[in-house]
NURO-663185 format. One line per 8 residues: number of its first residue (from 1); their letters; for each residue x, y, z of C-alpha. Coordinates in Angstrom, 2 decimals, padded with zeros to 5 digits. Layout:
N
NUM) a) X/Y/Z  ...
This chain:
553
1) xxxxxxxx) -003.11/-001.32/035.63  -003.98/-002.96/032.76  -002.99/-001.71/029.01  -005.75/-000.11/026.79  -006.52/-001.48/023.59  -004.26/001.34/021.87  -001.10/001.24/024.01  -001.19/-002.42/023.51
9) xxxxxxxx) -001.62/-002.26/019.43  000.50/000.71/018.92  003.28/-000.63/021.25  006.35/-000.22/019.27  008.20/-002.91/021.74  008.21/-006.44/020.87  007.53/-009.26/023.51  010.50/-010.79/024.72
17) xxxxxxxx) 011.14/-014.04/026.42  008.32/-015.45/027.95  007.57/-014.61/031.42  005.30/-016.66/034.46  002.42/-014.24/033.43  002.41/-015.91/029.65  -000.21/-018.47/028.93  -000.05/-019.07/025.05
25) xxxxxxxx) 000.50/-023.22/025.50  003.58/-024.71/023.60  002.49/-027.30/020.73  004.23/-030.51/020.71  006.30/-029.62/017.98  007.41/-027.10/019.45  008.59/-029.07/022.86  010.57/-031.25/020.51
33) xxxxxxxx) 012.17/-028.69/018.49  015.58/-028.79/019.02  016.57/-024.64/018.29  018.25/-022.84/019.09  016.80/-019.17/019.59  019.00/-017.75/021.23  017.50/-014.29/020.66  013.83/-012.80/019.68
41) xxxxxxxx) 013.24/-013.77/016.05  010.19/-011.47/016.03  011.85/-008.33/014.86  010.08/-008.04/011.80  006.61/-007.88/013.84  003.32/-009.39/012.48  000.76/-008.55/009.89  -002.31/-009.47/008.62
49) xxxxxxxx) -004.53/-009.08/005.52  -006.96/-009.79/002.62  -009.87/-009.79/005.22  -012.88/-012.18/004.04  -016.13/-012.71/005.61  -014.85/-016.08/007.56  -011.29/-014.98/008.04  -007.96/-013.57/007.38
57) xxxxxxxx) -004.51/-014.43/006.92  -001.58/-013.98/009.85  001.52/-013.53/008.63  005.25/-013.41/010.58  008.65/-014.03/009.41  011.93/-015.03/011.94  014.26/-012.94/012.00  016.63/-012.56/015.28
65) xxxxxxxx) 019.49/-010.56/013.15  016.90/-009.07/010.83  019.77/-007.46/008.68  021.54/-010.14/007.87  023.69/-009.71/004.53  022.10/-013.19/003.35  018.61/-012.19/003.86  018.29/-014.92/005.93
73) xxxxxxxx) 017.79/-012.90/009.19  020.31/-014.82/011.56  017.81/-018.46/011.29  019.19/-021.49/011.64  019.30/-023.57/008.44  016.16/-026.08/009.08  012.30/-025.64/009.55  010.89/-024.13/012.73
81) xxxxxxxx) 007.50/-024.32/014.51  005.41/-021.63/014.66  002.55/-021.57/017.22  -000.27/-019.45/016.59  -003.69/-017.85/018.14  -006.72/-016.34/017.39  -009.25/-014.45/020.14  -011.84/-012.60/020.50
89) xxxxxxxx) -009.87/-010.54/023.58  -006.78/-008.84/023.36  -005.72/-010.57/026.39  -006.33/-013.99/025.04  -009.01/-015.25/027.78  -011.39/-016.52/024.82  -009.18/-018.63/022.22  -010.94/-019.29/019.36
97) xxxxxxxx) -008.29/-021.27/017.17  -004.78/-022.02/017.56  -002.63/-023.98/015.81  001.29/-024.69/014.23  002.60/-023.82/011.18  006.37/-024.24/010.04  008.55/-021.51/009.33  010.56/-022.80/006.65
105) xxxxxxxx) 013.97/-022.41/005.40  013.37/-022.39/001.83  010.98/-019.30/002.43  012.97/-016.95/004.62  011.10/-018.52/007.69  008.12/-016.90/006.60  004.40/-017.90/007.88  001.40/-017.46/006.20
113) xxxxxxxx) -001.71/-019.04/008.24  -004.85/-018.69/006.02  -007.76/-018.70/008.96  -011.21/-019.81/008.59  -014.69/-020.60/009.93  -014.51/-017.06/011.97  -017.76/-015.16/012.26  -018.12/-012.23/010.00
121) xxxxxxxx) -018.09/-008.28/010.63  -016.01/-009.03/013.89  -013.09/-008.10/015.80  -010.26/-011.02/016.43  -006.40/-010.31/017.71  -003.61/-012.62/016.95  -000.04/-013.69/018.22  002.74/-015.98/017.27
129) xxxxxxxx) 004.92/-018.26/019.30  008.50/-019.69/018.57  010.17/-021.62/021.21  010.12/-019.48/024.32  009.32/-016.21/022.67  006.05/-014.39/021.76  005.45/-012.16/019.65  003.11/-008.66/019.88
137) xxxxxxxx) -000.29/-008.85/020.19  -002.18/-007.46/017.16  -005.70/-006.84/015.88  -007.36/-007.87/012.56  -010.78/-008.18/011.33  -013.28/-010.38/009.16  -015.27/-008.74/006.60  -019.22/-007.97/007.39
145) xxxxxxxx) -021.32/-011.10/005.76  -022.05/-010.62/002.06  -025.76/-009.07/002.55  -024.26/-006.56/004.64  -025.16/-003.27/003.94  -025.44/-001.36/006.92  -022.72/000.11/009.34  -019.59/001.75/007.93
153) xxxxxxxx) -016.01/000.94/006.98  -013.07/003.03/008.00  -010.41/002.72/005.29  -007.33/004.52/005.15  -004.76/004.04/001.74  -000.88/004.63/001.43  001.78/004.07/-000.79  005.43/005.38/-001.28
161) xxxxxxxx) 007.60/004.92/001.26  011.11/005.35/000.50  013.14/004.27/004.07  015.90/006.79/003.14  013.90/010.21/002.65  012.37/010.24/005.84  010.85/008.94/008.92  007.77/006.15/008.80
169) xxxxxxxx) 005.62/008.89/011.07  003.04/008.34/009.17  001.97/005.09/009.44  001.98/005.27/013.28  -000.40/008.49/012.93  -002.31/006.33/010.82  -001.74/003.54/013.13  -003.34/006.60/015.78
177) xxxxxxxx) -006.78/006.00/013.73  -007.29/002.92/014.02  -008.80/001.81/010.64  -010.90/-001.42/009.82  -009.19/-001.70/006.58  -005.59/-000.33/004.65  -004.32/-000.55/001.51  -000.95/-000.37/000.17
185) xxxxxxxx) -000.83/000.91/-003.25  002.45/000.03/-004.38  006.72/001.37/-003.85  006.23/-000.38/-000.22  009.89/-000.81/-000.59  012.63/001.01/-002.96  015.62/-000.98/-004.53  018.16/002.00/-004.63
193) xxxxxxxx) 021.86/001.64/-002.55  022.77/004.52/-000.95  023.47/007.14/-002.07  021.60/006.81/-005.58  018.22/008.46/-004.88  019.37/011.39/-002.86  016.87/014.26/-002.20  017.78/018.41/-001.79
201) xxxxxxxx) 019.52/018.31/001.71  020.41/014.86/001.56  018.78/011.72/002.83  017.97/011.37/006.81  018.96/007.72/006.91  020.42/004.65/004.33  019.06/001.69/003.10  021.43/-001.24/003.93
209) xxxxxxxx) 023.48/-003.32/001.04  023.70/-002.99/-002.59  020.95/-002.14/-005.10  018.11/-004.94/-004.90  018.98/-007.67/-007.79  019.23/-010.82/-005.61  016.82/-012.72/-003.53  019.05/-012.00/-000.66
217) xxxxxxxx) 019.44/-008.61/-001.32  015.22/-008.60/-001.57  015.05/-010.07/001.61  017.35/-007.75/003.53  015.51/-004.93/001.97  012.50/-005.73/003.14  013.58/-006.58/006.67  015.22/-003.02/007.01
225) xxxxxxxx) 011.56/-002.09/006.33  009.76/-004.33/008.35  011.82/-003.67/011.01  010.65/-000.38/011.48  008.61/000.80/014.60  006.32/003.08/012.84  005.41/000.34/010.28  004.93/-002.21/012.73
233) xxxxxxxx) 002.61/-000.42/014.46  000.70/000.03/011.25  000.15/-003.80/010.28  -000.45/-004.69/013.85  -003.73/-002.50/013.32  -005.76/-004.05/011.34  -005.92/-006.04/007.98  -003.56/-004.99/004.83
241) xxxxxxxx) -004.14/-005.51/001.23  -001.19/-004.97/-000.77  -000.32/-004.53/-004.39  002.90/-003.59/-005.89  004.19/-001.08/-008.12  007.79/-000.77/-009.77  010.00/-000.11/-007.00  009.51/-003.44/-005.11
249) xxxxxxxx) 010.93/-005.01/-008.63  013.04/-001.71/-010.00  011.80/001.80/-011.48  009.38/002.23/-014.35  009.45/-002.00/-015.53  006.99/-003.15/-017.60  005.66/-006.68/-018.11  009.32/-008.49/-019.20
257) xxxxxxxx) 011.03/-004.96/-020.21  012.94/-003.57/-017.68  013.64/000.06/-017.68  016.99/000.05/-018.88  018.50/-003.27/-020.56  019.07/-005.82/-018.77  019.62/-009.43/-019.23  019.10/-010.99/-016.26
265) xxxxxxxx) 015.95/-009.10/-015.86  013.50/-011.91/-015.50  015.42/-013.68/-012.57  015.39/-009.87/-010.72  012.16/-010.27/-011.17  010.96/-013.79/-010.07  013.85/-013.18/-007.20  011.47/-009.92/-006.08
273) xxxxxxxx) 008.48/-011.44/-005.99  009.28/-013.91/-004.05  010.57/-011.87/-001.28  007.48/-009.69/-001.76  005.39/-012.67/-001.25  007.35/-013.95/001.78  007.14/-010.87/003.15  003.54/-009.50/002.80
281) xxxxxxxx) 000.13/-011.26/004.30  -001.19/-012.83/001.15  -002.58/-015.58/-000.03  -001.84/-018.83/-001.21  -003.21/-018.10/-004.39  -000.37/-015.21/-004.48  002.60/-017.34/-004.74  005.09/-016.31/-007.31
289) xxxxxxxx) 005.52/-019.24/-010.03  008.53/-017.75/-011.43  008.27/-014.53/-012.93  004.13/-014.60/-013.04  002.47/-014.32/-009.60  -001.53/-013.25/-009.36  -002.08/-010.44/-007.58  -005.35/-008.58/-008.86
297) xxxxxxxx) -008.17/-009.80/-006.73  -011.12/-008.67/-005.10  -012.26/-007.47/-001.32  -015.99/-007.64/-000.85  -016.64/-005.94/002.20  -020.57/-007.17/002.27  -022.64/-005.14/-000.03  -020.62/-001.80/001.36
305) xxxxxxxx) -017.96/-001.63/-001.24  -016.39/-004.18/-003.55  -012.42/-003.16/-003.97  -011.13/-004.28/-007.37  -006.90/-004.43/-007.01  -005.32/-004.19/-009.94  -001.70/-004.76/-011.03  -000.64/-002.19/-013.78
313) xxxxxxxx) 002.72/-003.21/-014.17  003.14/-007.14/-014.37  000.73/-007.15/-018.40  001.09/-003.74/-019.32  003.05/-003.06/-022.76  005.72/-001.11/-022.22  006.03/002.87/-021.66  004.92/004.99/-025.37
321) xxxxxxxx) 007.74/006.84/-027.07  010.30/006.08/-024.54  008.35/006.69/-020.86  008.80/010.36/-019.83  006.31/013.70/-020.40  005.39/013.45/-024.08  002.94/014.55/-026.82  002.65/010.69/-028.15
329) xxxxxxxx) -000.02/009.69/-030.62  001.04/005.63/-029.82  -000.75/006.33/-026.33  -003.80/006.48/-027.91  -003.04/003.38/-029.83  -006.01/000.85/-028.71  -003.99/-001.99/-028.90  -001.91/-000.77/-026.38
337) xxxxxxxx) -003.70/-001.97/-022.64  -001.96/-001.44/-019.19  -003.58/-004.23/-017.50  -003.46/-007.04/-019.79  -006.50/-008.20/-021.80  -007.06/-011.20/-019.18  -007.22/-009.09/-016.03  -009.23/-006.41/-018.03
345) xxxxxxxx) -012.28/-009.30/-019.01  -011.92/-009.70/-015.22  -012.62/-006.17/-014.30  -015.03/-005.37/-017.04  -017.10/-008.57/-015.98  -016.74/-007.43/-012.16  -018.72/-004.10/-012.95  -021.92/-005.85/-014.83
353) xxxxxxxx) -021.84/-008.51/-011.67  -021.08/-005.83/-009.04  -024.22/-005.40/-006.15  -021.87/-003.27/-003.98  -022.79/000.14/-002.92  -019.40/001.70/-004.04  -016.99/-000.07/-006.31  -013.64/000.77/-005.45
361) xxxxxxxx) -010.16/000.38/-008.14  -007.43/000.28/-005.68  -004.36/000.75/-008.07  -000.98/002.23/-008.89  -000.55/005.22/-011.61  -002.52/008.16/-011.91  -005.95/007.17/-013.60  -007.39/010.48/-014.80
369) xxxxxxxx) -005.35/012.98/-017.74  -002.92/015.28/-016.80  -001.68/017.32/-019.08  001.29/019.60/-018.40  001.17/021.50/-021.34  -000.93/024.63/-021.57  -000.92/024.88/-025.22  -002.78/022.82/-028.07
377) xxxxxxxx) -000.29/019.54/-027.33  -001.57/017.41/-024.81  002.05/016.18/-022.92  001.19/013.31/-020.39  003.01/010.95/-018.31  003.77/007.77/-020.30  004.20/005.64/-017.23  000.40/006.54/-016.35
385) xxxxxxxx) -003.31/005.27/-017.85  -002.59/009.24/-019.68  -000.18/006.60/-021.80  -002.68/003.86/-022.45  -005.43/006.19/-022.78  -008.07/003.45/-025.12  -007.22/001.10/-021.80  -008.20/003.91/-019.55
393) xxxxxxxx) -011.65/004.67/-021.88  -012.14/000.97/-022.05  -012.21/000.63/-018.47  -014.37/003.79/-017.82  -016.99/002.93/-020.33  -016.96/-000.19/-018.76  -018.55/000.99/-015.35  -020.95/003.68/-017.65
401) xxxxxxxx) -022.23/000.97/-019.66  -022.56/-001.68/-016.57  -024.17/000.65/-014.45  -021.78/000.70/-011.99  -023.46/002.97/-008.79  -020.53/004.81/-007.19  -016.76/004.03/-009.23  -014.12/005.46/-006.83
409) xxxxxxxx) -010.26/005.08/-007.98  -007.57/005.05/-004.93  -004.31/005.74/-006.73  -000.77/006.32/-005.44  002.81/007.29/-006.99  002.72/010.49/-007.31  003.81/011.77/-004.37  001.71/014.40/-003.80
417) xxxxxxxx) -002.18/014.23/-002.51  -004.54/014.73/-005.44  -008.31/014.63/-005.95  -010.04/014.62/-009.54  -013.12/014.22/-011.17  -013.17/011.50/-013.47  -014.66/011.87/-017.77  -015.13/009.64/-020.38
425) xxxxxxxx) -013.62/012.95/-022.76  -011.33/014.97/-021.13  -010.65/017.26/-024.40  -014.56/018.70/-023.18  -014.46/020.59/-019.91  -018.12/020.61/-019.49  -018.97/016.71/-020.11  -020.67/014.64/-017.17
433) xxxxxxxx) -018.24/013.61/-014.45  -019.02/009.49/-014.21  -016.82/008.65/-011.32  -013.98/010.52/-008.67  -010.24/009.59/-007.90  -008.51/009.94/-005.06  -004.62/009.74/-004.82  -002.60/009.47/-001.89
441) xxxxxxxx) 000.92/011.37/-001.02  003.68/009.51/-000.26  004.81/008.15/003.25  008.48/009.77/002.67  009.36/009.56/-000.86  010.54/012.69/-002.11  011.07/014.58/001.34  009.60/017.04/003.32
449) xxxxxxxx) 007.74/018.13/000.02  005.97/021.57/001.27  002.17/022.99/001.86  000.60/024.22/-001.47  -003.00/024.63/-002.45  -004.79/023.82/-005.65  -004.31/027.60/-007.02  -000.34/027.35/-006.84
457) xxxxxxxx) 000.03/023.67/-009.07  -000.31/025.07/-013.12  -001.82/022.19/-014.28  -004.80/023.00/-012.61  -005.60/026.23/-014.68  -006.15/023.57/-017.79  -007.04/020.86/-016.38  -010.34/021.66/-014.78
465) xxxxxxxx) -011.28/018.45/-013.62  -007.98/018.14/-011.00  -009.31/019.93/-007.90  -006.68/019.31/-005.22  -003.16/019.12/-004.80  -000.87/019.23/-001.97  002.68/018.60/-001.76  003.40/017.66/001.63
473) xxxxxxxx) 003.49/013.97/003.12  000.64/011.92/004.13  -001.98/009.37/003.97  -005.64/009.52/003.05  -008.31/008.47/005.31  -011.87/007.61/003.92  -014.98/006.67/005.80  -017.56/004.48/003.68
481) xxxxxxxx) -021.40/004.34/004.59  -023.96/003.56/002.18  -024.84/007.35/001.53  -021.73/008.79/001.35  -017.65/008.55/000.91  -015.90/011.11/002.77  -011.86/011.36/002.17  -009.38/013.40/004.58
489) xxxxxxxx) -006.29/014.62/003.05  -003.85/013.67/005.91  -000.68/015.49/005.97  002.98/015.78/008.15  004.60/019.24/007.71  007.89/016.95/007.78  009.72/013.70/007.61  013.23/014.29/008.42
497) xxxxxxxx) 013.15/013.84/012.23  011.09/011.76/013.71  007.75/012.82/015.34  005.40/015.39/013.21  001.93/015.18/013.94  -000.64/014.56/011.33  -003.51/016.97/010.61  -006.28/017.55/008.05
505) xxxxxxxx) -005.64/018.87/004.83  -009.00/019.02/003.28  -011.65/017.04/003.21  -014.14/015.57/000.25  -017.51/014.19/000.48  -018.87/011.53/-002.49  -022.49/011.19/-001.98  -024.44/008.18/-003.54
513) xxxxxxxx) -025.14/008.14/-006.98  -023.10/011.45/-007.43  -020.26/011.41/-009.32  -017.55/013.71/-008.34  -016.27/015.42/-005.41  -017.63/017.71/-002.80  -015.25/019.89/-000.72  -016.22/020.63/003.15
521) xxxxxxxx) -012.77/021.66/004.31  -009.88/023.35/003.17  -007.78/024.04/006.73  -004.73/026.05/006.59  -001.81/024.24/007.56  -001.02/024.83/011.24  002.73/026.22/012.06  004.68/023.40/012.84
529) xxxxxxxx) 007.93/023.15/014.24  010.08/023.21/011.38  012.66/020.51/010.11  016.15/021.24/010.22  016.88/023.61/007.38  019.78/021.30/005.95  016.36/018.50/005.46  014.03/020.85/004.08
537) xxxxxxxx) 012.54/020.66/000.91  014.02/022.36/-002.10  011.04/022.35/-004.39  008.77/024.92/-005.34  004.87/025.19/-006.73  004.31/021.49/-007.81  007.15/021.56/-010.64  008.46/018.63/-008.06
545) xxxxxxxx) 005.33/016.23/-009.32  006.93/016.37/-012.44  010.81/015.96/-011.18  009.92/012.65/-009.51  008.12/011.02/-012.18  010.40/011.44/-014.81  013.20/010.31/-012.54  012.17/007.87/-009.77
553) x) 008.23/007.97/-008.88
């Protein structure tokens, strides 16, 4: 019997050596390669990403001892040829392109194949070969041709997933869904040792080696990740786009200032990004050049939505009155910008030039105020826009005055879902709402968390314009047409074992040219089978939100 489309893509099980029934051709390179592999170097699976109307980019690193102290995953010291292919079949009887690339020393054995001259709006799946081994099959996607306006795009966001608070469940649920389109909103990968970041019942499983500082340690890091089942099964869905946050450099850094002092910051730094280049499917135009490496871009999925990815860490100054909670009059200083004034020309000049249907900010830090105080101080999160708050008004005005039809933000680090409508003056409850935010939970960071509703978080009672929270693990799935955005609140009741199934939080409906959000659901949470007590979570009514930004977000 043949395999259906989903048992083939969500196959955690990597091909192995290649049998009679294998017909993906060797190049000539590859005949004359003289090895050896003596083992499958695909444990790190396959990815793509950054979807464009003509094509895509494949990604794969080699890796047959993917944990390999020198982050060098077991490779032999000297280039290697990679075959490739693209189809229009999952069993690769219509080849549209194939081709070699080299897997090179100097980068990890890392391959980045940037296609193009595909047709737009279509379905392709993808495979690597080295020597006699193949890898998984996988699925990606062009984006619809610029005109595009009809049809719809199912996009699902993530970010947050700390390997040693839980299990990776959710990206195969997610995985499950089978989206056209994800995005990774930053803390892909954590740079603790273990023991260091320990949650209430202790963690479920370690990361491997010391605290992230070196490229090598970078690279082992991120092959413990990448090695994972669950997130395999996740890129080999469709197309990624990926920005980072702090934890794929360290906590809480800002431009050149790390969060505590440290000398030999900047070489951390350029040593980071260049494993998170090697490892994620980006493009060329994302390669590090020491510590700089240019990672806000655009994806234009036709005239549907036009997704603006910022990076808030890389030009922002640093954290007001020492990062934390705080009542800090420098947050409002409008000198003070979290994107840089470069990228923030770029954004401002996207809006007045934007045609798209819904204009999507896929970012890091919480965009809309939060104010944990209920008295006359208004105490916000330095480490958020609530600490660059003339950036944030800059960049909100910006859409007002452009004319921007339907702003959306996508926002992650929090750990905990959250929905909000979006003001140009949050100090007036009853001003016009001019655009919605969505933020996503966390894969695992933080733990089990624990069901809550909107009522139970405090914040909520003055803060009128936050209306949802949740503290349990999860994803959000959207669906985009041209009349409407509608965003589930995914959720896990737990991450300490292995298995939880996903359900529906709540869900939120944006209708064209109305700002704001519009509640259709609210389910209860069905009764799951619990976690083992020792792995359940400790915290309480949303005080935990707090607790993790002020230590590790």
């Amino acid at each position: 019997m043949p395999l259906s489309r989903r048992t083939l893509l969500l196959s955690s099980a990597v091909v192995g050596a290649v049998g009679a029934a294998t017909t993906l051709p060797l190049s000539a390179a590859a005949t004359t390669y003289r090895g050896p592999l003596r083992s499958d170097p695909f444990t790190l699976g396959v990815a793509s990403g950054d979807p464009e109307p003509d094509g895509f980019v494949i990604w794969t690193r080699l890796a047959p001892t993917p944990l390999a102290e020198d982050g060098l995953g077991g490779m032999p010291a000297r280039d290697v040829p990679v075959d490739w292919e693209i189809a229009v079949d999952d069993r690769f009887r219509r080849v549209v392109r194939r081709g070699v690339a080299v897997a090179r020393a100097a980068s990890a054995h890392t391959v980045h194949v940037e296609l193009t001259h595909l047709l737009a709006g279509r379905e392709y799946f993808y495979r690597f070969r080295a020597e006699r081994y193949v890898s998984r099959t996988a699925r990606t996607r062009t984006a619809p041709s610029p005109g595009t306006l009809s049809g719809n795009l199912a996009m699902s966001f993530v970010s947050c997933s700390q390997y040693e608070h839980g299990y990776f469940t959710a990206y195969r649920r997610l995985a499950e869904d089978e989206p056209d389109l994800i995005l990774h909103l930053g803390d892909y990968q954590y740079e603790y040792k273990a023991g260091e970041y320990v949650i209430p019942g202790g963690n479920p499983r370690d990361h491997l080696g010391p605290e992230t500082v070196t490229l090598a340690n970078y690279r082992q890091r991120h092959a413990q990740y990448k090695a994972d089942a669950e997130l395999q099964a996740a890129h080999a869905v469709a197309p990624w786009a990926v920005i980072f946050d702090d934890h794929e450099v360290e906590n809480n850094w800002a431009d050149e200032t790390p969060e505590q002092p440290d000398p030999n910051f900047l070489a951390r730094r350029a040593a980071a990004f260049q494993a998170y280049y090697e490892n994620m499917p980006l493009r060329r135009t994302s390669i590090p050049r020491g510590i700089d490496m240019q990672l806000y871009r655009r994806i234009r999925w036709g005239r549907l939505a036009t997704f603006h990815l910022l990076d808030t860490r890389q030009f922002r100054d640093d954290q007001a009155c020492g990062d934390g909670y705080k009542d800090c009059a420098d947050a409002d200083d409008p000198a003070r910008s979290i994107t840089g004034a470069e990228q923030e020309r770029w954004l401002l000049d996207g809006f007045r030039r934007s045609t798209a249907r819904w204009d999507v900010l896929g970012q890091q830090v919480f965009f809309g105020q939060r104010d944990n105080n209920s008295g006359p101080a208004v105490v916000t999160s330095m480490d958020s826009w609530d600490g660059y708050a003339a950036s944030r008004e800059r960049i909100t005005r910006g859409w007002v005055d452009a004319g921007v039809r339907n702003p959306v933000v996508l926002t992650g680090d929090v750990h905990a879902h959250w929905a909000d409508d979006l003001k140009l003056d949050y100090q007036d409850p009853t001003g016009r709402t001019v655009g919605t935010e969505l933020v996503c939970s966390s894969i695992t960071s933080g733990g089990n968390g624990a069901d809550s509703t909107p009522a139970v978080h405090p914040w909520t009672a003055w803060n009128p314009h936050l209306r949802f929270y949740n503290n349990q693990r999860g994803y959000v799935r959207t669906r985009i047409t041209a009349d409407t955005m509608t965003a589930d609140f995914r959720v896990l009741p737990y991450v300490s074992t292995p298995g939880a199934a996903a359900h529906t939080r709540a869900t939120f409906v944006i209708e064209d040219r109305v700002p704001g959000l519009h509640q259709t659901t609210d389910a209860p949470t069905p009764a799951p089978t619990p976690a083992p007590a020792a792995q359940r979570s400790a915290v309480g009514s949303g005080t935990d939100t707090v607790r993790q930004e002020t230590a590790r977000p």
